[in-house]
Every structure is written in structure tokens, then in C-alpha cells.
LOKEZA-757747 format. One line per 8 residues: for each residue x, y, z of N, C-alpha, C. Coordinates in Angstrom, 2 decimals, m for minus. Example, Ala and Ser with C-alpha at 12.3 -4.5 7.8 and 13.67 -1.06 7.14 Angstrom:
2
13.19,m5.69,7.80,12.30,m4.50,7.80,13.20,m3.30,7.80 ~ 12.85,m2.25,7.08,13.67,m1.06,7.14,12.90,0.03,7.87;
This chain:
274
0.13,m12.22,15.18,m0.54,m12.85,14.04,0.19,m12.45,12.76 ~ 0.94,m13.38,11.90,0.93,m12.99,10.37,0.01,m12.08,9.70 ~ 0.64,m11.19,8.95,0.24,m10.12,8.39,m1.01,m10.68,7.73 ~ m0.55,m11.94,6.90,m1.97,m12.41,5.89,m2.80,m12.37,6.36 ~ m2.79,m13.24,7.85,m3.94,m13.54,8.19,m4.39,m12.71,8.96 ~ m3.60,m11.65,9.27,m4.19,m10.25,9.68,m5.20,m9.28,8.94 ~ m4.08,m9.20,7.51,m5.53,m8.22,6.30,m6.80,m9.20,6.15 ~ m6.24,m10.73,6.14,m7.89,m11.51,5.46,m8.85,m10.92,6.80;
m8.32,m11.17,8.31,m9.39,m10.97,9.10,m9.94,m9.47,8.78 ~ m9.57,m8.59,8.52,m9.70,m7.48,8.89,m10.82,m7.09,6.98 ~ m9.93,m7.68,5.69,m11.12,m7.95,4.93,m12.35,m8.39,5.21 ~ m12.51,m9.22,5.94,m13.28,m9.90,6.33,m14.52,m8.94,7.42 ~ m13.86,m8.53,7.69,m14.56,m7.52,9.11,m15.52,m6.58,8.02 ~ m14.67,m5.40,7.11,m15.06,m4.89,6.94,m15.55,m4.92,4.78 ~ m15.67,m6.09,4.92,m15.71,m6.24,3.32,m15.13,m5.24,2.29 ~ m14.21,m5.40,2.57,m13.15,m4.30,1.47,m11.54,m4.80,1.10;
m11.52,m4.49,0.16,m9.43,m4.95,m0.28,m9.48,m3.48,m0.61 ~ m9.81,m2.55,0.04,m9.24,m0.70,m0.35,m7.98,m0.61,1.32 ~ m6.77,m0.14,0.60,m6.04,0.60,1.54,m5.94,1.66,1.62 ~ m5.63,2.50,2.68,m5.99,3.84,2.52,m4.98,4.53,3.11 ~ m4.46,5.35,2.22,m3.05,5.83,2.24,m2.89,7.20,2.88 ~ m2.01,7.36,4.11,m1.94,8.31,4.82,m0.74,9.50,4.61 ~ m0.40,10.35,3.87,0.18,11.03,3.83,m0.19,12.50,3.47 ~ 0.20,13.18,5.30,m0.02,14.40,5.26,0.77,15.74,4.51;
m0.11,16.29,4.06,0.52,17.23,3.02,m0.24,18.84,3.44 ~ 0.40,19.51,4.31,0.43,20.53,4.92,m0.56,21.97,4.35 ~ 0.16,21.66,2.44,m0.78,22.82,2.14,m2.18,22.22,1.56 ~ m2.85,21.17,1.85,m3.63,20.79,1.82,m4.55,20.37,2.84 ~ m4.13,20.46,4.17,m4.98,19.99,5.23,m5.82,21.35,5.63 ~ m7.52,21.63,6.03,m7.95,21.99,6.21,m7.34,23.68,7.14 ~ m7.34,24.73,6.38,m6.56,26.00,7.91,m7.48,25.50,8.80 ~ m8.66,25.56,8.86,m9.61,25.20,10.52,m8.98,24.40,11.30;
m7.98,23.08,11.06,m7.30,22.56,11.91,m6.16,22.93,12.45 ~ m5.48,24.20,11.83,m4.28,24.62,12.48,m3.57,24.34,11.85 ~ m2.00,24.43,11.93,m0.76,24.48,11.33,0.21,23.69,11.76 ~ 1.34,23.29,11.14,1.99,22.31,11.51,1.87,20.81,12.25 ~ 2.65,19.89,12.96,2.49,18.80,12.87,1.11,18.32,13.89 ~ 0.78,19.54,14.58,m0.54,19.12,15.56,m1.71,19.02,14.44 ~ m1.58,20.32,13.89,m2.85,19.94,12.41,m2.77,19.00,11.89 ~ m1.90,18.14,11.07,m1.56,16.95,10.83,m1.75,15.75,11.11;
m1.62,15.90,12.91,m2.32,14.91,13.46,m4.05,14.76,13.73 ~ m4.17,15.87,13.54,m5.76,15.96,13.97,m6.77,15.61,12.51 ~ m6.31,15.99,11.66,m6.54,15.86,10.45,m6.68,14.41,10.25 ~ m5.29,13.66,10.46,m5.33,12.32,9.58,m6.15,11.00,11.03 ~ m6.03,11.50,12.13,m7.31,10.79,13.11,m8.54,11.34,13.01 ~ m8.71,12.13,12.19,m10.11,12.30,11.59,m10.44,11.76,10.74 ~ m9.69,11.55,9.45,m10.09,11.00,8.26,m9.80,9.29,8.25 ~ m9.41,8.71,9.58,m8.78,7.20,9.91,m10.15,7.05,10.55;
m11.14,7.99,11.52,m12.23,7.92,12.03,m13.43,7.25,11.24 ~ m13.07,8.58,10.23,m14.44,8.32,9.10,m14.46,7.56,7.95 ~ m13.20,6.96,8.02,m12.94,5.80,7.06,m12.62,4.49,7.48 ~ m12.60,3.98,8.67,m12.12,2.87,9.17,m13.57,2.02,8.95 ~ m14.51,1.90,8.80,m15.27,0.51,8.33,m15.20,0.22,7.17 ~ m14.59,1.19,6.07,m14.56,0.95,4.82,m12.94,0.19,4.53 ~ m12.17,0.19,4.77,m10.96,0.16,4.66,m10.22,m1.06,5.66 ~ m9.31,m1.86,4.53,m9.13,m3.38,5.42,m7.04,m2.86,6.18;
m6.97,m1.88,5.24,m5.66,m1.57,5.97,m5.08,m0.15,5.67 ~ m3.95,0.51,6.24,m3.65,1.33,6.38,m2.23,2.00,5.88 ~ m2.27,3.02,4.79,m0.65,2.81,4.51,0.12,4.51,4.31 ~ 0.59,4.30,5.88,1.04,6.06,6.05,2.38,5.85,5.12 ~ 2.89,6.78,4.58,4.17,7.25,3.62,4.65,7.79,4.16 ~ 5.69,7.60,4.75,6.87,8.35,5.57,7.73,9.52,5.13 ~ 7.58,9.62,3.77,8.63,10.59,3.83,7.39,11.89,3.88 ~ 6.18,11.69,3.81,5.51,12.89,4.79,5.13,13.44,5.85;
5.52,12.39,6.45,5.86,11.98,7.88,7.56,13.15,8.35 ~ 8.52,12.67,7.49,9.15,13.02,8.09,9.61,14.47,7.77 ~ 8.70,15.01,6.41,9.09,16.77,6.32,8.67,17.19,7.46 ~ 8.54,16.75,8.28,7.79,17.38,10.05,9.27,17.68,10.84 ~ 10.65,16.68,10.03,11.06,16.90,10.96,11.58,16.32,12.11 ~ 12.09,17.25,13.19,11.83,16.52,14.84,10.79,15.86,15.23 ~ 9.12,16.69,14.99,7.92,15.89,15.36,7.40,14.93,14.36 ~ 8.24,14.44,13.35,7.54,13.35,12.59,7.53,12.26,13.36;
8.79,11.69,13.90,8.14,10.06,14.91,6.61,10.57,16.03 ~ 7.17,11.64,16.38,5.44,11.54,16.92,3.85,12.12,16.43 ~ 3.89,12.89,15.06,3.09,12.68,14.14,2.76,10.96,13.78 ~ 3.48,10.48,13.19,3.59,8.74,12.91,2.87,8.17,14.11 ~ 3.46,8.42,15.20,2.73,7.46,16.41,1.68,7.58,16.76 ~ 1.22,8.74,16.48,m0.22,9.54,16.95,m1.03,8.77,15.72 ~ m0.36,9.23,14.84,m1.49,8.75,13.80,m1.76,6.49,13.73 ~ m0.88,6.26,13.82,m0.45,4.87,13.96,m1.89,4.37,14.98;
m1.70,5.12,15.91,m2.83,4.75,17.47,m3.72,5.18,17.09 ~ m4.38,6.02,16.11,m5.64,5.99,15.70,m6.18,4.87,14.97 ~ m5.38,4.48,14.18,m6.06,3.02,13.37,m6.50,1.68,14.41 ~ m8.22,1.74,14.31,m8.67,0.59,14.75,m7.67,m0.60,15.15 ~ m7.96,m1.47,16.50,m7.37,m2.62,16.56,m7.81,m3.62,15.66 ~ m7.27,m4.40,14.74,m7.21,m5.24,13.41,m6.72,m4.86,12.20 ~ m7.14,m3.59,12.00,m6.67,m3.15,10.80,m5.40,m3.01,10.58 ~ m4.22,m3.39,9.79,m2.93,m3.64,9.42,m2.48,m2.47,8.99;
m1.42,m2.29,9.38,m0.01,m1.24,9.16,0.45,m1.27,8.43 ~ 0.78,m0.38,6.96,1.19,m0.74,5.95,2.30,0.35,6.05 ~ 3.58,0.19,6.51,4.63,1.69,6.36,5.22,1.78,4.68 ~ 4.79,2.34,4.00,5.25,2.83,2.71,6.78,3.49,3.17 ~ 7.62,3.13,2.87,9.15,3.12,2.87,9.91,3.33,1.76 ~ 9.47,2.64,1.38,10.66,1.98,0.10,12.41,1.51,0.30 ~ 12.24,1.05,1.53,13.50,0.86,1.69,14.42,m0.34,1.17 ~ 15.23,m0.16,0.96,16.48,m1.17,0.15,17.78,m0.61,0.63;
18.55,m1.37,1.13,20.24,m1.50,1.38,21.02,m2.31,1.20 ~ 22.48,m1.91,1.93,23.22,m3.01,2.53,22.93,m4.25,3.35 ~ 23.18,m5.15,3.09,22.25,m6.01,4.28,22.32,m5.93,5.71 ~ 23.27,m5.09,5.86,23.27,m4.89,8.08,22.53,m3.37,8.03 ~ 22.35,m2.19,6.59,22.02,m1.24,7.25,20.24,m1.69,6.54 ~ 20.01,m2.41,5.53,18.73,m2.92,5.55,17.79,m3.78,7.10 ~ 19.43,m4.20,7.36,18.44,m4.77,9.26,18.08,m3.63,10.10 ~ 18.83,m2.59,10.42,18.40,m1.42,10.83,17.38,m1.04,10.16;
16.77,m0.86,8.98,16.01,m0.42,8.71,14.76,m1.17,8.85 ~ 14.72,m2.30,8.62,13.59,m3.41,9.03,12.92,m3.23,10.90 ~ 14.10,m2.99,11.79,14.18,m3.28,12.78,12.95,m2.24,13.26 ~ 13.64,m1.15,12.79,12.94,0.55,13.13,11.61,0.65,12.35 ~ 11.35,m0.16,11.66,9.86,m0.34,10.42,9.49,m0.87,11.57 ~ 9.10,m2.23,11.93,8.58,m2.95,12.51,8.60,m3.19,13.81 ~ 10.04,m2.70,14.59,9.89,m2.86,16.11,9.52,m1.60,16.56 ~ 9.84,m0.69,16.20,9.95,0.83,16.60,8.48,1.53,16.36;
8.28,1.44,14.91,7.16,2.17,14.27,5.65,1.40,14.04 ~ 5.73,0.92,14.60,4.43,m0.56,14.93,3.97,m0.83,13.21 ~ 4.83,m1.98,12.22,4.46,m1.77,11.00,4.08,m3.23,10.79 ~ 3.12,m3.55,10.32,2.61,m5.15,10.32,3.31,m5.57,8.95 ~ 3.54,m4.10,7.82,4.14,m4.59,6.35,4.70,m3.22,6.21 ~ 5.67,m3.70,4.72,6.31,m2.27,4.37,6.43,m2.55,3.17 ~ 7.04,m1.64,2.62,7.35,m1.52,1.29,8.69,m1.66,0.79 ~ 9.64,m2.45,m0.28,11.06,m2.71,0.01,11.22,m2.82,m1.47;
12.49,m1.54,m1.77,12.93,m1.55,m3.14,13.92,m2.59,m3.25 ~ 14.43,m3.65,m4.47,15.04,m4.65,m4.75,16.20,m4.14,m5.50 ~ 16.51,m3.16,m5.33,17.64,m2.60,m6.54,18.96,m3.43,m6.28 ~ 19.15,m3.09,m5.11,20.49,m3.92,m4.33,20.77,m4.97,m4.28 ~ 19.41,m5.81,m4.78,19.73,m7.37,m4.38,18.49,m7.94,m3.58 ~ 18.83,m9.50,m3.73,18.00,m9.98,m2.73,18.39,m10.58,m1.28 ~ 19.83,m9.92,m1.09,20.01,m9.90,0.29,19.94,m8.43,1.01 ~ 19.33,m7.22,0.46,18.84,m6.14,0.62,16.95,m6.32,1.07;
16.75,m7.41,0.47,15.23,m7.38,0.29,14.62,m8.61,2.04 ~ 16.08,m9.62,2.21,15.93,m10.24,2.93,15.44,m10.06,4.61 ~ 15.99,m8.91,5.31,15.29,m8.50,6.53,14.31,m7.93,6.62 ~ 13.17,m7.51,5.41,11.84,m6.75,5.59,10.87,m7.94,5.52 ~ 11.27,m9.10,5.08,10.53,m10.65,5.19,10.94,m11.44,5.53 ~ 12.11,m11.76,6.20,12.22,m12.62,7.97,11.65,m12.37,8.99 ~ 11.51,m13.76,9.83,11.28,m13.76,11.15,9.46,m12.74,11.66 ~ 9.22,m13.69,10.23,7.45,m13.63,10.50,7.33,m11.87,10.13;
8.21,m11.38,9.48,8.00,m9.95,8.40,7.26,m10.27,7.24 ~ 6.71,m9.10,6.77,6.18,m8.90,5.34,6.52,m7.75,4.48 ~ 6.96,m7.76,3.26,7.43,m6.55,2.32,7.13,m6.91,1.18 ~ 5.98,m5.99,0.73,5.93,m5.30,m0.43,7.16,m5.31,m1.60 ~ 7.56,m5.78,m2.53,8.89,m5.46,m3.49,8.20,m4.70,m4.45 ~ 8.79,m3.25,m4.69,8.60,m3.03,m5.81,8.79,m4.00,m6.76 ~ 7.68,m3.85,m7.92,8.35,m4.47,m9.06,7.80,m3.82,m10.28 ~ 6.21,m3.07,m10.38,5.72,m2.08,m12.02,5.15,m1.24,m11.07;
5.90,m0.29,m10.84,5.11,1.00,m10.04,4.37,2.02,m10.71 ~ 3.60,2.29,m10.12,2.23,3.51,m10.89,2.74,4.81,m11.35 ~ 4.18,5.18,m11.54,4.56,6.56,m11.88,4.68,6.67,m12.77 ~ 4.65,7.59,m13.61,4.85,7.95,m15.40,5.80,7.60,m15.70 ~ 7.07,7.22,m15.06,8.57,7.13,m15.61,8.77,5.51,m14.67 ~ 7.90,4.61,m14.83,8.06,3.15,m14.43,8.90,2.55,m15.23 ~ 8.60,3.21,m16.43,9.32,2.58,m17.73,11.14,2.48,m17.79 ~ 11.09,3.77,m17.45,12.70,4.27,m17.37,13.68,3.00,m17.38;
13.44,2.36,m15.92,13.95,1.25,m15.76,13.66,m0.41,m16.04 ~ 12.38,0.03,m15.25,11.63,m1.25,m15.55,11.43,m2.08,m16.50 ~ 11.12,m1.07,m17.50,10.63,m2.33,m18.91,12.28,m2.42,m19.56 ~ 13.58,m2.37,m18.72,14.60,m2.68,m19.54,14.72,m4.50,m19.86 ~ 15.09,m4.79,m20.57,15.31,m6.16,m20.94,16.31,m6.75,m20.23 ~ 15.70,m8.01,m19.44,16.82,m8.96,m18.98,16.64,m10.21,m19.50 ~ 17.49,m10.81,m19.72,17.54,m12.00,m20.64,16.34,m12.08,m21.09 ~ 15.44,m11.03,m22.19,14.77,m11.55,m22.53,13.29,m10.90,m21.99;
13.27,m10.50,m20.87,12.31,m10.14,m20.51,12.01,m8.92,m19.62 ~ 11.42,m8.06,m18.99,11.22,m6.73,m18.78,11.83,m7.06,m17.35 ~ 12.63,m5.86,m17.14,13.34,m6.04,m15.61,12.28,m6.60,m14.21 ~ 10.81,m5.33,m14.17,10.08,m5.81,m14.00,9.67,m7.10,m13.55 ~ 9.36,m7.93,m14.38,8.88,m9.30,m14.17,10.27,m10.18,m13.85 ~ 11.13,m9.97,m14.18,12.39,m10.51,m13.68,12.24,m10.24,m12.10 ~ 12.41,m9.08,m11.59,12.04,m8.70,m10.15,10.89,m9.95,m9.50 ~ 10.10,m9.93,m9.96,9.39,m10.86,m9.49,9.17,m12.31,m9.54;
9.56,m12.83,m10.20,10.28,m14.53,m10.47,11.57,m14.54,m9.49 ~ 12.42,m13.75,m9.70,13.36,m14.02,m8.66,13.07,m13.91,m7.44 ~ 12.13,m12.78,m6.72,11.96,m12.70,m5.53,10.87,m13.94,m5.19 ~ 9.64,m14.55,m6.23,8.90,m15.16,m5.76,9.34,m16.71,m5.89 ~ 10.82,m17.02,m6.69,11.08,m18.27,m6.43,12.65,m18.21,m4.67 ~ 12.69,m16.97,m4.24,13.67,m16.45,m2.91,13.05,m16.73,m1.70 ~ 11.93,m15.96,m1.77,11.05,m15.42,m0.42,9.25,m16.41,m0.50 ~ 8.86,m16.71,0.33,7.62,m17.52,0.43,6.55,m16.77,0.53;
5.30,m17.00,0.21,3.99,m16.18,m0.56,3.31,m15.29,0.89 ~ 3.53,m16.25,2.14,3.94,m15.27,3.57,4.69,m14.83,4.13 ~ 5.51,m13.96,3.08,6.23,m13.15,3.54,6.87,m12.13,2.44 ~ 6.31,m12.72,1.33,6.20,m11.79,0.43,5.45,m11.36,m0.84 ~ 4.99,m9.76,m0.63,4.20,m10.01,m2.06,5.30,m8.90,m2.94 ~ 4.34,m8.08,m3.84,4.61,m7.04,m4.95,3.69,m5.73,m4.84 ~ 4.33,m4.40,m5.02,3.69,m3.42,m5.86,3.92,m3.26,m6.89 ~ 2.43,m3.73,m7.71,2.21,m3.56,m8.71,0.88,m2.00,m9.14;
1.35,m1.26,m9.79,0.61,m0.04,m10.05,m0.49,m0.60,m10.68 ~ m1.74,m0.04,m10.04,m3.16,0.34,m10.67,m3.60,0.51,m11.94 ~ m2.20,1.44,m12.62,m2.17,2.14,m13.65,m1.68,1.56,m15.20 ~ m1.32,0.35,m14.58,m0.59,m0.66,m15.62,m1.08,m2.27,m15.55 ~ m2.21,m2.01,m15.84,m3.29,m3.28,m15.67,m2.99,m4.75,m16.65 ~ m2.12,m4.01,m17.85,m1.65,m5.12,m18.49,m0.80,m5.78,m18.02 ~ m0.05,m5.14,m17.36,1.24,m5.42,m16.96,1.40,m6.43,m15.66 ~ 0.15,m6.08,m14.89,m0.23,m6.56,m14.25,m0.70,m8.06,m14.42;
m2.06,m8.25,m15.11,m2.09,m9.88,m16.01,m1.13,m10.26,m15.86 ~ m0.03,m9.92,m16.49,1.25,m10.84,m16.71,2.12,m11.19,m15.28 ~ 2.07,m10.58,m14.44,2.83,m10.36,m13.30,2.06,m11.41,m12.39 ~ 0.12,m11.30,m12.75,0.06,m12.42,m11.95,0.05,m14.09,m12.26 ~ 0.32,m14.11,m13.47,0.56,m15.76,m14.44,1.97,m15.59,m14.06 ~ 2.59,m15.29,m13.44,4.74,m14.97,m12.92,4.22,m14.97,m10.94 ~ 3.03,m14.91,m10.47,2.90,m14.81,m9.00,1.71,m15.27,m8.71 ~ 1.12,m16.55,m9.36,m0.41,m16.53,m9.02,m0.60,m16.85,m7.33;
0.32,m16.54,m6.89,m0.24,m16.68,m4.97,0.61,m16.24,m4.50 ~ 0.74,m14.48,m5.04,1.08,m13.22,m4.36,0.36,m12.32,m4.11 ~ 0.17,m11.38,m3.30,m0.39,m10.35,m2.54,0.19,m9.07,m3.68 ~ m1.29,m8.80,m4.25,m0.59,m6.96,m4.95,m1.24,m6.34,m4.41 ~ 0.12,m5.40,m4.01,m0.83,m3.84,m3.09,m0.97,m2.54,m4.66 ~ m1.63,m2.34,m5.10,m2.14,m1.50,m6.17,m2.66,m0.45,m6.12 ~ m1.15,0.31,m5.60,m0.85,2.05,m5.79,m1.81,2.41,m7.05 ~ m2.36,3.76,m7.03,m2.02,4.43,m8.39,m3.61,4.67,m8.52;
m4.83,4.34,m7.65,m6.12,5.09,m8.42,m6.12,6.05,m7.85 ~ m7.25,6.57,m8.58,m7.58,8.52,m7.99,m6.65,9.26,m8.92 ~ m6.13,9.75,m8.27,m4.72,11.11,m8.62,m4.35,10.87,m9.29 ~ m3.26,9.54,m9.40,m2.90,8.86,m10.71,m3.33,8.62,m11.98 ~ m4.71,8.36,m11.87,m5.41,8.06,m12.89,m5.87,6.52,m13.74 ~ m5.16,6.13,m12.48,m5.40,4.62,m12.50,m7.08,4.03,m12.57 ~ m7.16,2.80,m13.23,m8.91,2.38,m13.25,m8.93,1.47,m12.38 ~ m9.38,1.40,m10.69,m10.02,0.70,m10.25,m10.73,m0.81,m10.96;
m11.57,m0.60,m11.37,m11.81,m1.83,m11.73,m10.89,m2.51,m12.89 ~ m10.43,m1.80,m13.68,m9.58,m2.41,m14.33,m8.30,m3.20,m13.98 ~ m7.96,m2.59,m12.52,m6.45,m2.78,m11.99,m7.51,m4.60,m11.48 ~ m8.31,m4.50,m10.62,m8.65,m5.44,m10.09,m8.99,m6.84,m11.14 ~ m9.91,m6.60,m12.23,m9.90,m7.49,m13.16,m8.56,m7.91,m13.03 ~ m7.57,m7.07,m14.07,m6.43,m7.50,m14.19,m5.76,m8.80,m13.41 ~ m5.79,m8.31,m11.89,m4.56,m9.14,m10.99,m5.35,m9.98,m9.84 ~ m6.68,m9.96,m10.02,m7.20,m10.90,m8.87,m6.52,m12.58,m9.21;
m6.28,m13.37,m8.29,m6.46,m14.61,m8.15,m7.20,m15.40,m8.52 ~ m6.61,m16.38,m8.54,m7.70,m17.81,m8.95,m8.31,m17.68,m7.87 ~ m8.56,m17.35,m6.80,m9.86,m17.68,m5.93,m10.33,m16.57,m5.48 ~ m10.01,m14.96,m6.44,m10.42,m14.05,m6.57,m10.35,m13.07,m5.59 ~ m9.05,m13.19,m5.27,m8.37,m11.94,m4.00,m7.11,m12.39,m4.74 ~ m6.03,m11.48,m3.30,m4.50,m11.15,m3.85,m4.67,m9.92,m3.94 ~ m5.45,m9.16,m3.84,m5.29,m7.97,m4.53,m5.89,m6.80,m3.25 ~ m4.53,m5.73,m3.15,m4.92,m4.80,m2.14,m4.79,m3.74,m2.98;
m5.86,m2.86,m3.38,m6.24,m1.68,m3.76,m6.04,m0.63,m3.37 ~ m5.12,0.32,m3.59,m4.25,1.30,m2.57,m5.01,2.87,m3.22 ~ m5.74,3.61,m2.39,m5.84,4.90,m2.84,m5.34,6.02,m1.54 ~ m4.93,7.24,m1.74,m4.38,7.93,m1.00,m5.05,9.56,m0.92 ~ m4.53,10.29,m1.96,m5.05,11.51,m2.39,m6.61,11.67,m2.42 ~ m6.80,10.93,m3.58,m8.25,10.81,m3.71,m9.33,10.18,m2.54 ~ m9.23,9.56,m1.68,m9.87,9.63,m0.43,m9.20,10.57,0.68 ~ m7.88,10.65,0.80,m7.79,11.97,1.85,m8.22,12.97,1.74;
m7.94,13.60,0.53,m8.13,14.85,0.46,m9.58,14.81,m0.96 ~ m10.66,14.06,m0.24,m11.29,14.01,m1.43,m12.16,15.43,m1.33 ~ m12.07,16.16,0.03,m12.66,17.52,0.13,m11.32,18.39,0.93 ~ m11.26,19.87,0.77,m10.44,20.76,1.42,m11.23,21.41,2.43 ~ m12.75,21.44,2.51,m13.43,22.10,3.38,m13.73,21.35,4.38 ~ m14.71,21.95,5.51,m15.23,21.35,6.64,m15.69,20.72,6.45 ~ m16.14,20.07,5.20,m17.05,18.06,4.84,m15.66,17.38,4.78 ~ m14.72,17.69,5.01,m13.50,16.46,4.79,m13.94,15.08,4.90;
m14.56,14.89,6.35,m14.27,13.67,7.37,m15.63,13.23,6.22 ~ m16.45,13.93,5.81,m17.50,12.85,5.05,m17.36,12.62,3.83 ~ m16.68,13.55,2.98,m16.32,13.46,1.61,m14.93,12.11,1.66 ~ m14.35,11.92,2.84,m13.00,10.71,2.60,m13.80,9.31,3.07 ~ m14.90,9.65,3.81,m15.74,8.72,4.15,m16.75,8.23,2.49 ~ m17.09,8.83,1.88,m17.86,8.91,0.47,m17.09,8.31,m0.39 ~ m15.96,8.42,m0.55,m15.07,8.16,m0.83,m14.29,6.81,m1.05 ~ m14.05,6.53,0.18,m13.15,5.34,0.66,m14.45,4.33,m0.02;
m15.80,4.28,0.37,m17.33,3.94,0.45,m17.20,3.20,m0.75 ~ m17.45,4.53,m2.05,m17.20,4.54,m3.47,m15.83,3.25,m3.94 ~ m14.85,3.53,m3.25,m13.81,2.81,m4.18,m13.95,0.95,m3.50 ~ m14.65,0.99,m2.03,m14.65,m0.16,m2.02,m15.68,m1.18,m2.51 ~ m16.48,m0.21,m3.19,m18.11,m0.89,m4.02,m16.89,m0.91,m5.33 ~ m16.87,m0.45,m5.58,m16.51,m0.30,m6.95,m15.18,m1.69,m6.70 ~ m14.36,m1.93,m5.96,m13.36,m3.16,m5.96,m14.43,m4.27,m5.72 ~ m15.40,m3.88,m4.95,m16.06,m5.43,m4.82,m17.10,m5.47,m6.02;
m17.43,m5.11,m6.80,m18.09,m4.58,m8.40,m16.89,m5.20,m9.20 ~ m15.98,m5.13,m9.17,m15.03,m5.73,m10.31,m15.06,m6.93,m9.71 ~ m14.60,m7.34,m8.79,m14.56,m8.70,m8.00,m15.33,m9.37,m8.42 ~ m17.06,m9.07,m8.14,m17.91,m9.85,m8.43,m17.95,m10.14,m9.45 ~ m17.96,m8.98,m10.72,m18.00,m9.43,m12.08,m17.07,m10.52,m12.35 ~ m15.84,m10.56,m12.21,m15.30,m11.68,m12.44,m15.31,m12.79,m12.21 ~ m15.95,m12.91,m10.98,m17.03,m14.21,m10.98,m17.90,m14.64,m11.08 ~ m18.39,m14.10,m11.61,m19.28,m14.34,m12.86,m18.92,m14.83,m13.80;
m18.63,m14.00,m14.42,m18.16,m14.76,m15.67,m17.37,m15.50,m15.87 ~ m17.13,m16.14,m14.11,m15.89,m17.68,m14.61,m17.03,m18.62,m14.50;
């Protein structure tokens, strides 16, 4: 099944656009679970347990995955097989290349690492960006990411206009609306507006609440659609680790709960008032 129509079912299941971001971080996982990559695993099929009715998809970050190491592909797999059947695979990557070592990298996302979507930096080009959205793929393009230093590059001027939104006119007049969307940060809600009058029938996955400091409802106002989706709400920190003690599994459950009232609270308001 296409990814789209994979997250809508799986929205659908569990009334939520919250993704819920998996990256284990060692000096933060509970000591009661143990140490190294077995704690890790036990940890994040706990908190995939107590958060899976809230949550329409799933988005482990690999490069925490792979400070493991030798046992990171099977940290990844373990954790991968805990996520409910429906709920979508989101591999946070960021990958961008050459175009034969970008096919390797697509190949190993999606054939290898069971990834329904990924995440794909555009620096290189858009024949770098081309094998993470062929042949019934989906990728994420960076284009206004949620980090303090988005700016650095991003808001440089290209003919005229912020690199940014350039990124995204080019990729969204390249690649087709199934098979490709944008990350756009949480944290840059204006920026956002504008990105979706440049993509009004693209998919934003929207890094950046919790930890970041990003506003939930604000990110969502911002970038919903004319028919009031498009918009995947990405939190990580702040529902994983929304407790360090033995309430983990209910505090990420409280949690996940919280941010998906609160996306469907902005949602609604806005329709309303159309």
C-alpha cells in the first residue's frame, strides 16, 4: 500500500496526525531496564506499547540507532517489530548523495530496514533526492528545519527568494504529491504559511514540539490544508522521555494523549472559523 494511504488509514484508526519519534538515548533510559542495546530495546517496545493508539506513525532516528554500533541493525529491527501492524515507518535519515550511492541508500531504508518513508536532504540535487521517491517510495525533503541555526543556510537568497522555499517549488514542481512531501519545523510557523501557499497538496512532517520549543497548535494552524490535514506533527523527547522513572510507559502514554488533543484542538478550530 502507498505510504499516503497508509498514514490516512492508520489516522483514521487512531484519530491523530502525532508522530512519535524514536530515538534511544542511553543516559536517559530508565537504570531499571539495564544497560546497553538490550535496555534500549526494552525501553522503546515499551513506550511503542503505551503509545500506539495515540499515534498515526512512527519515526526512529538512526543515528541513535547506530551509536549501538554492531547491535544497532538489531536494536532497529526489534524496535521496528514492535510497531503495531498499520502504523507507518518513518526512518529519519537524512540522507542525500550521489545518485548510485543515494540508490544504495534508498535500497537499505526501505528494502532492508522495513521503512514505509524517510527523510532526504536536497543539498546535492534533485537527482540525489530521486531514489527515496521512486518506484512507489516516499521522502520527506528537508526544506525549514526546527534547529536554531535553520537560518544559516536556508533563509539565503535565491533569485529572490529564501533557499528554503526554493527547495520546495523545485522539488514540488520534480516529484508528485505521492511521493513527495517536506520537513517543515514546528518552530517556524510563519515560515511555514508560506511553504504551504508554494505546496498546498504536500504532506508536512513537523519536527520541533516539546524540547524544541515549538507551539503545537501554532505549527498546525499554520500548515494545515485546504481540507484541513497535510500535516504530520512530529514529537520525540517530549513524549519519550516525558518521565525518567518507573511511570515512563504512562507519562509517554499522557503525553503522546496530550499532544494529539491538542493537534486535533487546532484542527478543529480552524474549522471553524472557515
Amino acid at each position: 500500500m502507498p505510504f499516503l494511504d497508509r498514514l490516512s488509514a492508520s489516522m483514521a484508526r487512531s484519530g491523530s496526525i502525532v508522530c512519535i519519534g524514536l530515538d534511544p538515548e542511553p543516559e536517559l533510559i530508565p537504570p531499571t531496564l539495564g544497560a546497553g542495546p538490550q535496555a534500549a530495546v526494552r525501553f522503546l517496545r515499551k513506550v511503542i506499547c503505551a503509545t500506539a493508539e495515540h499515534a498515526c506513525a512512527y519515526k526512529p532516528n538512526l543515528a541513535f540507532f547506530e551509536q549501538y554500533g554492531a547491535a544497532a541493525l538489531d536494536v532497529l529491527s526489534l524496535t521496528v517489530q514492535a510497531v503495531p501492524a498499520g502504523i507507518p515507518i518513518i526512518l529519519d535519515a537524512k540522507r542525500g548523495d550521489v545518485p548510485n550511492t543515494a540508490g544504495a541508500y534508498a535500497r537499505a531504508l526501505f528494502e532492508r530496514f522495513g521503512a514505509d518513508a524517510v527523510t532526504a536532504a536536497p543539498y546535492l540535487g534533485l537527482d540525489a533526492i530521486l531514489p527515496f521517491c521512486s518506484e512507489g517510495r516516499y521522502a520527506f525533503v528537508l526544506a525549514r528545519t526546527s534547529n536554531p541555526g535553520a537560518g544559516d543556510f536556508q533563509d539565503l537568497l535565491v533569485e529572490g527568494r529564501p533557499l528554503y522555499e526554493e527547495v520546495v517549488r523545485r522539488c514540488a514542481a520534480a516529484f508528485p504529491a505521492e511521493r513527495c512531501g517536506f520537513v517543515v519545523g514546528a518552530t517556524y510557523p510563519d515560515e511555514a504559511r508560506r511553504l504551504r501557499l508554494l505546496a498546498p497538496d504536500r504532506l508536512f512532517l513537523m519536527p520541533g514540539v516539546g524540547s524544541q520549543g515549538g507551539d503545537g497548535t501554532a505549527a498546525v494552524r499554520a500548515a494545515l490544508d485546504a481540507r484541513g490535514g497535510g500535516v504530520l506533527l512530529a514529537a520525540s523527547r517530549s513524549v519519550t522521555y516525558a518521565s525518567r522513572g518507573s511511570d515512563f510507559e504512562t507519562a509517554a502514554a499522557r503525553a503522546a494523549r496530550a499532544l494529539r488533543d491538542l493537534a486535533n484542538q487546532a484542527r478543529d478550530a480552524v474549522a471553524d472559523a472557515s
